[in-house]
C-alpha positions as CSV (number, residue, x, y, z in Angstrom):
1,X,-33.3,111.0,63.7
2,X,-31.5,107.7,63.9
3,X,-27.9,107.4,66.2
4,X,-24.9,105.0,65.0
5,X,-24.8,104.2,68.2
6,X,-27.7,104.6,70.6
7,X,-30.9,102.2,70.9
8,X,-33.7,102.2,73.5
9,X,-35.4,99.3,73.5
10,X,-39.0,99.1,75.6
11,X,-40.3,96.1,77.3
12,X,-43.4,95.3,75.1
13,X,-41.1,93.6,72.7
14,X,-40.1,90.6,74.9
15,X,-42.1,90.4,78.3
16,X,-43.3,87.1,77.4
17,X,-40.2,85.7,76.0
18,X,-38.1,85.7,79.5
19,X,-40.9,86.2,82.0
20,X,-39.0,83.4,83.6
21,X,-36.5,85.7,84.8
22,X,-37.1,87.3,87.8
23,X,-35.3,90.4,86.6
24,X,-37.9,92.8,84.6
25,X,-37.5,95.6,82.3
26,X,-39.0,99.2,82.4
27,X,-39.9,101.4,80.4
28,X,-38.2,104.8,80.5
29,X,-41.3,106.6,81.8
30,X,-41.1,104.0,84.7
31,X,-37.0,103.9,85.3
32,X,-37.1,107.8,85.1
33,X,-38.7,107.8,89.2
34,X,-36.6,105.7,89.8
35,X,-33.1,105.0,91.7
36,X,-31.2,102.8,90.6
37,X,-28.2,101.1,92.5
38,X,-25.7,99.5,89.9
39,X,-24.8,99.6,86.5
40,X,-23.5,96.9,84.5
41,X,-22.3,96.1,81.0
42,X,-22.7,92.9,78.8
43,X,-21.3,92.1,75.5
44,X,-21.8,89.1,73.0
45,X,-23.2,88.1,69.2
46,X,-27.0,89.0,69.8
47,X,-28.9,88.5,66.3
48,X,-32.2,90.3,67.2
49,X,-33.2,92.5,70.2
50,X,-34.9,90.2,72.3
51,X,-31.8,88.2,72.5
52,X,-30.0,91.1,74.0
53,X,-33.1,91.7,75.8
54,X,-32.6,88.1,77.3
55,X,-29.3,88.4,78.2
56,X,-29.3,91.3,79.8
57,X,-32.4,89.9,82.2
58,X,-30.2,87.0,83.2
59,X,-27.1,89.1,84.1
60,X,-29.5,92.0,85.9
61,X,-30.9,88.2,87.9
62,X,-27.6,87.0,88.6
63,X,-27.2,90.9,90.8
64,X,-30.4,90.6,92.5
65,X,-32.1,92.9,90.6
66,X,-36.0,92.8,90.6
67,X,-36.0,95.3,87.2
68,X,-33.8,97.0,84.8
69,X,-33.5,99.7,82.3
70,X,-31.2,99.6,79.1
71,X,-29.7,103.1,78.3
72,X,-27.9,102.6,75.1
73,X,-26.6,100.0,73.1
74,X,-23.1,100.1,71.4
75,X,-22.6,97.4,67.8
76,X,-19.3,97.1,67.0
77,X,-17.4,99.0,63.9
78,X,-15.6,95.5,63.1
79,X,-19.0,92.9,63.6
80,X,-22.5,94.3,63.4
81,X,-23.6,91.6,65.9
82,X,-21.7,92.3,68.3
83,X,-23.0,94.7,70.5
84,X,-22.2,96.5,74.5
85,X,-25.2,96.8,76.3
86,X,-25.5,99.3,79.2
87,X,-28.3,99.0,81.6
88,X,-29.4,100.1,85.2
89,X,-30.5,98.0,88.0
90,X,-33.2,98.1,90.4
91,X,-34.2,97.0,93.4
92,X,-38.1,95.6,94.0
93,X,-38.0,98.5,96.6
94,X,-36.0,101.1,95.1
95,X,-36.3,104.7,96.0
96,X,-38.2,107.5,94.4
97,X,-36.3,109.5,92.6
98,X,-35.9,113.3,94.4
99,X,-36.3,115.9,91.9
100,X,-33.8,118.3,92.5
101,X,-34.1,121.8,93.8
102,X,-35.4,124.2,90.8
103,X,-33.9,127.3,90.2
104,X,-35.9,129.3,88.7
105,X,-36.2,132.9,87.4
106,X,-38.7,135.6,88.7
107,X,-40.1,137.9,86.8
108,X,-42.7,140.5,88.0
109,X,-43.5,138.6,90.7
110,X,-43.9,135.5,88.2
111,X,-41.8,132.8,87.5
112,X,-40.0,131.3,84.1
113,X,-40.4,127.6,83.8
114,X,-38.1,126.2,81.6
115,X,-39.3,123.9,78.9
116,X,-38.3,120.0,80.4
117,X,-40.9,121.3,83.0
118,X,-43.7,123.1,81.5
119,X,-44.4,120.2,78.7
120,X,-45.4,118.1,81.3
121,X,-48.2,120.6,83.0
122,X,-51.4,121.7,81.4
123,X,-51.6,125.4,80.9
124,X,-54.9,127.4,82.0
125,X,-54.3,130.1,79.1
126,X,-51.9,131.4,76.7
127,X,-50.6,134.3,76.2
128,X,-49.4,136.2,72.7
129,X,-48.3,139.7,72.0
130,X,-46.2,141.8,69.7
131,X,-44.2,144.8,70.6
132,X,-40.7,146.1,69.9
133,X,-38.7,144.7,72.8
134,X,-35.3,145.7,72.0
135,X,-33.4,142.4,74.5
136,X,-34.6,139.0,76.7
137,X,-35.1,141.2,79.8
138,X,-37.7,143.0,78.3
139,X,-39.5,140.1,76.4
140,X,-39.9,138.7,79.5
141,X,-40.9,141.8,81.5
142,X,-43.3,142.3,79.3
143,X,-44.5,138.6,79.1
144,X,-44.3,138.3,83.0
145,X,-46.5,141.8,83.5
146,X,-49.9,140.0,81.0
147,X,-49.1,136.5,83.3
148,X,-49.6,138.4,86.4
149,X,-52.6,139.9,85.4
150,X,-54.1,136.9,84.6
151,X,-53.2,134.9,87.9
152,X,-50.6,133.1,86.3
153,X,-48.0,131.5,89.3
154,X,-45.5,130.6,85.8
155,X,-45.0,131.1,82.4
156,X,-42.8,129.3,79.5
157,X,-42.2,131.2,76.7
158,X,-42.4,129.0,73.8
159,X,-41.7,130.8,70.3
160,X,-40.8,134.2,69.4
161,X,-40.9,135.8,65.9
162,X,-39.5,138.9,64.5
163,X,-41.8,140.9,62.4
164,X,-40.1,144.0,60.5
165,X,-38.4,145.5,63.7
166,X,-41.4,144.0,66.4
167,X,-41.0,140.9,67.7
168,X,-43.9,138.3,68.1
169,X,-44.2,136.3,71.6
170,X,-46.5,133.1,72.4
171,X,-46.1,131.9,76.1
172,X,-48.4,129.4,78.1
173,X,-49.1,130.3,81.9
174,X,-49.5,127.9,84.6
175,X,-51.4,127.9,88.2
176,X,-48.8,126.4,91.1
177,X,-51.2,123.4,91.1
178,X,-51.0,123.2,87.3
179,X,-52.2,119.3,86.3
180,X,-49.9,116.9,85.0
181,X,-50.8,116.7,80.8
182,X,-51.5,113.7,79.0
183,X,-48.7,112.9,77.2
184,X,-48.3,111.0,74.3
185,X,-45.6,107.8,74.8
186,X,-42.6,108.5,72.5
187,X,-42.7,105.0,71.7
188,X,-46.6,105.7,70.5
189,X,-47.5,103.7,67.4
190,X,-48.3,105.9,64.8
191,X,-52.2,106.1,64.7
192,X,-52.1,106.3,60.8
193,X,-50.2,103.5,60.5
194,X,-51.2,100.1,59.0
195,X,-49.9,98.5,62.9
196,X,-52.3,101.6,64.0
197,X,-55.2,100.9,62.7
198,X,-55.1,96.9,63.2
199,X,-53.7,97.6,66.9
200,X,-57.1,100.0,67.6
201,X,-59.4,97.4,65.6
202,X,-58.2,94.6,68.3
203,X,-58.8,97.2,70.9
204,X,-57.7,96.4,74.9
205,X,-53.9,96.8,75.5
206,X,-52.6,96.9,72.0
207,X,-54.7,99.8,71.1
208,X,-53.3,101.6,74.4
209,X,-50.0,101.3,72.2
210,X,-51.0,103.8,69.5
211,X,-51.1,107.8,69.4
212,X,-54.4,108.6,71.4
213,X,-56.9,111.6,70.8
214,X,-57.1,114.5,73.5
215,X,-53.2,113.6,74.4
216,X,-50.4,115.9,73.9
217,X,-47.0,115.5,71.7
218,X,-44.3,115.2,74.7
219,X,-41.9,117.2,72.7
220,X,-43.7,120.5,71.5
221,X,-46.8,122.7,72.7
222,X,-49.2,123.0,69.8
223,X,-50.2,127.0,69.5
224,X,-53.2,127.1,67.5
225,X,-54.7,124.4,69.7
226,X,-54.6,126.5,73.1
227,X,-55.2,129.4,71.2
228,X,-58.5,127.7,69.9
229,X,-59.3,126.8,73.1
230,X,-58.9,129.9,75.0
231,X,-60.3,132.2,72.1
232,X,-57.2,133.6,72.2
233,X,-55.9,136.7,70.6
234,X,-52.6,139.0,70.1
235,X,-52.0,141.7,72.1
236,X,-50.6,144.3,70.3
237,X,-47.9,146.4,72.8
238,X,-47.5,150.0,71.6
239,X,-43.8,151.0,72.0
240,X,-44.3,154.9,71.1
241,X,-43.1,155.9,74.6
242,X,-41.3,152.6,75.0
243,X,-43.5,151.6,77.4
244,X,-45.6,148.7,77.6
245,X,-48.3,151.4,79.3
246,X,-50.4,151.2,76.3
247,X,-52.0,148.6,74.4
248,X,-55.0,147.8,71.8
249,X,-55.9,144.3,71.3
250,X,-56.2,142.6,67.6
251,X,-57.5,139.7,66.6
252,X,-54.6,137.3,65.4
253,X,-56.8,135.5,62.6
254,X,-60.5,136.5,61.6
255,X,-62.0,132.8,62.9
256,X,-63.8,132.9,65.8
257,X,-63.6,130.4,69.0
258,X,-63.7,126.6,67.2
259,X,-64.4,123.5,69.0
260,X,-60.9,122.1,69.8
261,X,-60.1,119.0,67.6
262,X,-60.2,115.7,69.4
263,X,-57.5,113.9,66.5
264,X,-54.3,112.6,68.3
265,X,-51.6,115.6,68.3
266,X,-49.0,113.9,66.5
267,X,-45.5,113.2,67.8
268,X,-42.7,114.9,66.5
269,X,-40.5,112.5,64.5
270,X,-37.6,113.4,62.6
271,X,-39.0,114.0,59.0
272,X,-36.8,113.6,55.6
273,X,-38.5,116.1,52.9
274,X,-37.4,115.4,49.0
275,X,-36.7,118.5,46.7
276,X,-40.6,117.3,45.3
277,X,-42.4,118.0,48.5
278,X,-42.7,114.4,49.5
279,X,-42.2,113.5,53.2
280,X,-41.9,110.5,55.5
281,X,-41.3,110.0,59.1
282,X,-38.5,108.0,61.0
283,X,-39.0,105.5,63.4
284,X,-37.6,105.2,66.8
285,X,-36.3,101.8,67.9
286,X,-39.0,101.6,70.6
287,X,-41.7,102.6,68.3
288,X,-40.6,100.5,65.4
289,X,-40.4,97.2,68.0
290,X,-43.8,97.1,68.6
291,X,-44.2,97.2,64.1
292,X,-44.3,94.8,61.8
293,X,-42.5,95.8,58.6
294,X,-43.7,94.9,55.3
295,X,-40.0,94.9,53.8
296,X,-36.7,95.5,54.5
297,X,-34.2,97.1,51.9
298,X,-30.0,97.9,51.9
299,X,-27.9,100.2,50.5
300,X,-24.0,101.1,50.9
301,X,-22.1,104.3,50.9
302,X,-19.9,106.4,52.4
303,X,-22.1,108.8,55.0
304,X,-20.2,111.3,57.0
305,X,-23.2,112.5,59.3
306,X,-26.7,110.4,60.9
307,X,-28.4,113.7,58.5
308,X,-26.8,112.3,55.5
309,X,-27.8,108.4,56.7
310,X,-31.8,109.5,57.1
311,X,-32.0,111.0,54.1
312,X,-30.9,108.2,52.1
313,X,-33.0,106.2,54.3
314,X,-36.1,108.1,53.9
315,X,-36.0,109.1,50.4
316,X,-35.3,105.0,49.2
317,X,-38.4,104.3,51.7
318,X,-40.9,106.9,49.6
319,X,-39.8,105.5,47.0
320,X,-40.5,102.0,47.7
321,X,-44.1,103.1,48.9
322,X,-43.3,103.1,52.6
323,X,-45.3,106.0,55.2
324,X,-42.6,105.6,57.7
325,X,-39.3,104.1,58.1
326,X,-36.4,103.0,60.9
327,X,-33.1,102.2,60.3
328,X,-32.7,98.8,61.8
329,X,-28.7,98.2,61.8
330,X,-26.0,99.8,60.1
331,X,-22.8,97.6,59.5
332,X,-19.0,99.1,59.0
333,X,-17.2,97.7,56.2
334,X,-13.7,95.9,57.9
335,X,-11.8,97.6,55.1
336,X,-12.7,101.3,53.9
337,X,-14.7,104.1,55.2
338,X,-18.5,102.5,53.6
339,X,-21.0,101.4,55.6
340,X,-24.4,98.9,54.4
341,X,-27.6,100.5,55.7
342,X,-30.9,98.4,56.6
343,X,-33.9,99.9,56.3
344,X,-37.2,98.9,57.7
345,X,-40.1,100.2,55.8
346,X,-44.0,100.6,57.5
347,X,-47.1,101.5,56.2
């Protein structure tokens, strides 16, 4: 969902328009390993993003910066050009990045990996069952005691539902050596898309831009997919005795082991839904950089919350034909509480 106030803003957009500079930018992925030793702040009328883009390359220069990194992007209630942009600076030898000390939780022998670090390994199997467990502890006992059966260093538990007074568990289990997953970019062109298709049809490093098969959404596991892949199945935990001493397994759907789909798992963008079932996706500003719209349309209001804002957004974009949509710039009126609202619209 769109922010009033925060833009990321990739380097694919402008490389070649200030590759004069010495001063580069990064992507996220790349300033994320990175440390950085100053942060600065510039402000003026910038028209477009590569103008900002621009500026802030000159001023990371003028520090001795070899890279840089813009965070967020501020436009100001009183003139929608003028904008604060906040950006790190790096060195051409800057540091790794140390990842901090984990603290994790053991269970049975087995630790809980939180989610910001399980997305990013590849599970060796997955593991589902359904049982009364009556608090956490016990969800995880019981999750914990089928991981470490299996050989399982970790586990992420990744969805739980309640079913009459049982409760259904999926987790994911992971070796110590678990191997990194391929992710997809959250900038990703939608592989769908009219920009999609052409950018695979030129092929070389603009189709590298667009959603890939056999890589991974980088915000959510997908379920049936590693359930498909492991043959997976529910284990059933019978509580009788309130003990998880003795089980039966059953079979969580009647289809059999399925050759896993090789179609890009899609990323998870904010989605508007109309009362009539109709849907379309929104944009982020990194994805919708590396897009060419096929028109742009307005409309003004009074919108207390970014929900209200995409929802507006989205439903005027179905309804002008559009698959996908990003809200390019929203200007405050100088006098009263309405704002104008420009909408990019993509096939």
């Amino acid at each position: 969902m769109t922010s009033l106030k925060k833009t990321i803003i990739f380097t694919s957009l402008v490389i070649t328009s200030f590759s004069s500079f010495a001063a580069q930018q990064l992507t996220e992925q790349q300033a994320k390993g990175l440390q950085s030793f100053k942060s600065i702040t510039i402000r003026g009328a910038f028209y477009t993003d590569s103008d900002y883009v621009m500026a802030m390359s000159r001023a990371a220069d003028k520090e001795g910066a070899a890279s840089f990194y813009i965070t967020t992007t501020n436009i100001s209630p009183s003139n929608d050009t003028l904008r604060i942009v906040y950006a790190k600076l790096y060195k051409a030898d800057a540091l790794k990045s140390e990842e901090q000390a984990e603290s994790l939780r053991k269970f049975e022998g087995i630790y809980e990996y939180p989610k910001s670090k399980a997305i990013r390994l590849e599970p060796f199997n997955i593991v589902r069952i359904r049982g009364y467990f009556p608090n956490e502890y016990d969800i995880n006992q019981a999750i914990a005691k089928e991981a470490s059966t299996k050989g399982a260093y970790a586990y992420y538990i990744d969805s739980r539902s309640e079913l009459g007074s049982n409760i259904q568990v999926a987790a994911y289990l992971f070796k110590k050596d678990a191997p990194e997953r391929k992710l997809q970019p959250e900038d990703a062109i939608p592989y769908d898309s009219e920009a999609g298709q052409q950018a695979l049809a030129k092929g070389g490093d603009a189709a590298m831009l667009v959603e890939k098969p056999g890589y991974y959404s980088p915000s959510a596991f997908n379920e049936k997919f590693y359930a498909d892949k492991f043959n997976n199945k529910v284990k059933v935990i019978d509580q009788t005795t309130h003990k998880a001493a003795t089980s039966v397994t059953t079979s969580a759907s009647t289809s059999q082991f399925t050759t896993v789909t090789t179609e890009p798992q899609r990323i998870v963008r904010y989605t508007v839904t109309l009362p009539d079932k109709r849907k379309i996706q929104e944009l982020n500003d990194a994805t919708a950089v590396k897009m060419v719209a096929f028109d742009t349309i307005k409309f003004r209001g009074y919108y207390v919350t970014d929900q209200e804002i995409s929802y507006q957004a989205g439903k005027r974009a179905i309804d002008a034909g559009a698959k996908y949509y990003h809200i390019a710039r929203i200007a405050h009126d100088s006098n009263g509480p309405n704002i104008t609202v420009f909408v990019d619209l993509y096939r």
